[in-house]
Phi, psi and omega in degrees: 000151183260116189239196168234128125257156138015141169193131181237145206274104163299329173294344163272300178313136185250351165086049176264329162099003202261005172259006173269338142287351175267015162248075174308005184257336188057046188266343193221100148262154172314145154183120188061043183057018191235141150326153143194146177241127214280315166204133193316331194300317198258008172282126199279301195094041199248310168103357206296342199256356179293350183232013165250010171239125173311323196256016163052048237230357196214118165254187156257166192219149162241109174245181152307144176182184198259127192303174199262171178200088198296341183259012134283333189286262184336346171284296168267009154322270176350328185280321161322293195148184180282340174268349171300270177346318196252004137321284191279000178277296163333328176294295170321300177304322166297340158238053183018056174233078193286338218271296164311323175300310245254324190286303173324270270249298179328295198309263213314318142331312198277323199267016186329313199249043154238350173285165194261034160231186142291098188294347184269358165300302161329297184288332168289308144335311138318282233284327175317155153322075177329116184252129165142156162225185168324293142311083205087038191266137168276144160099167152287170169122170155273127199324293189310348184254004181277134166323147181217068190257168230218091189281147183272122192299188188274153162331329205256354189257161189327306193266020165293294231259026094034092169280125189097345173303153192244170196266359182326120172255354183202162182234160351277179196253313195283134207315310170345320213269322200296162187249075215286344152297325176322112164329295188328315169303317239266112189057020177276177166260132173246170185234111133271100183310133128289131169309347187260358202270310237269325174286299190308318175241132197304331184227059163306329183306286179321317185284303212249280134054277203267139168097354216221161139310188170189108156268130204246135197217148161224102177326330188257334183253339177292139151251171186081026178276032158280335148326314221306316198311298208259352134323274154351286191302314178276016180241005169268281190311287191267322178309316184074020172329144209280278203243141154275134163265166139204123176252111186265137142299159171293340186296155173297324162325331203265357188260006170279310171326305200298293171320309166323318187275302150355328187262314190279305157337308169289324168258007198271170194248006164260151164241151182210143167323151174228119163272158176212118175251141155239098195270134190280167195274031151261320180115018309166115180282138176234003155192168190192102201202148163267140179230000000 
């Protein structure tokens, strides 16, 4: 089947070893002084080891490959301990691969009274509040994907009139990431973005922006946006978002964000206004209508 896993440059690799703890899934071992990924079954195709080789030496590729398989990953997770183990679900969570928890956490259940922890330490320990930011950050998971919100000074203070400050109120932005259970969604106007408009036009912040939430998408270079849809639905429905934006390119690719938004708008059982902009690759409004 064709997936994204793991790919490592040997010409880069220097055989240092710092991406093989950071693969809890145990897809990568040292051998013959090279990175290797051992086998296609245990690779999620996730990246946690992508920001621990030094020598930038291992990306992701989408190829032919052997399907992933949580419930081997986890077997031979279990034997590592409880913080492995409460590692690789955070990893899952973080990257809305609910699917896989869901496969662990069964596995882990029918087998409860042969594992070498407690499983409700487990289950307590998910179920806490993701604590980090950018800064100071705590827990597993990656720093970049932890909730943020990202408070605005009052009008009155010195760095409002900041020309060009930006309007951003939350983190992370990109649709993969976002949490449509995350408070920060719970009754806003949102803006869904193509990721190039925020470059094309100048004063995106100001315009488009202030005051509102945002996910940022691209129809054509993203995979897995069959999520994206059912995000959507759900920051319509249990988020309760006021109004949907959706910001477009002018390019023909760029009219896949919209059908998406159009489409989740439709099925979701609350209805809310939908805006639709269309912006030129100058950066130029070329329509701007509730549809």
């Amino acid at each position: 089947m064709l997936r994204e896993v793991v790919n490592i440059n040997e010409e880069l690799c220097d055989g240092c070893g710092d991406c093989v703890p950071a693969c809890h899934e145990g897809a990568l071992q040292i051998i013959d002084g090279k990175a290797r990924l051992i086998s296609d079954l245990l690779c999620d195709g996730l990246g946690a080891c992508l920001g621990h080789c030094p020598q930038e030496a291992i990306t992701i590729e989408k190829r032919e490959a052997e399907p992933y398989d949580e419930v081997k990953v986890i077997q031979l997770i279990i034997p590592k301990g409880k913080n492995t183990v409460l590692a690789h679900l955070k990893h899952l969570r973080d990257h809305q691969e609910f699917d896989f928890m869901k496969q662990a956490m069964q596995y882990m259940q029918a087998n409860r009274n042969s594992l070498p922890f407690n499983l409700d330490e487990i289950v307590r320990e998910m179920h806490k509040p993701k604590v980090g930011v950018m800064h100071g950050h705590q827990g597993g998971g990656c720093p970049g994907s932890a909730e943020r919100a990202i408070q605005k000074p009052t009008p009155d203070a010195p760095s409002a009139a900041i020309s060009g400050a930006s309007e951003l109120r939350q983190w992370p932005v990109q649709m993969h990431l976002i949490n449509p259970a995350s408070p920060m969604f719970a009754g806003s106007d949102m803006v869904l973005a193509a990721d190039c408009a925020a470059f094309a036009m100048g004063d995106f912040h100001n315009r488009v922006l202030k005051g509102k939430t945002v996910g940022i998408a691209c129809p054509k270079l993203d995979q897995g946006t069959e999520s994206y849809m059912q995000k959507l639905i759900r920051l319509i429905d249990e988020a309760k978002i006021n109004t949907l934006s959706v910001v477009i390119m002018e390019v023909p690719c760029c009219s896949g964000l919209l059908q998406m938004a159009k489409m989740a708008v439709s099925q979701a059982s609350r209805k809310i206004p939908l805006k639709m902009m269309k912006i030129s690759i100058a950066g130029e409004v070329l329509m701007e209508e509730w549809v």
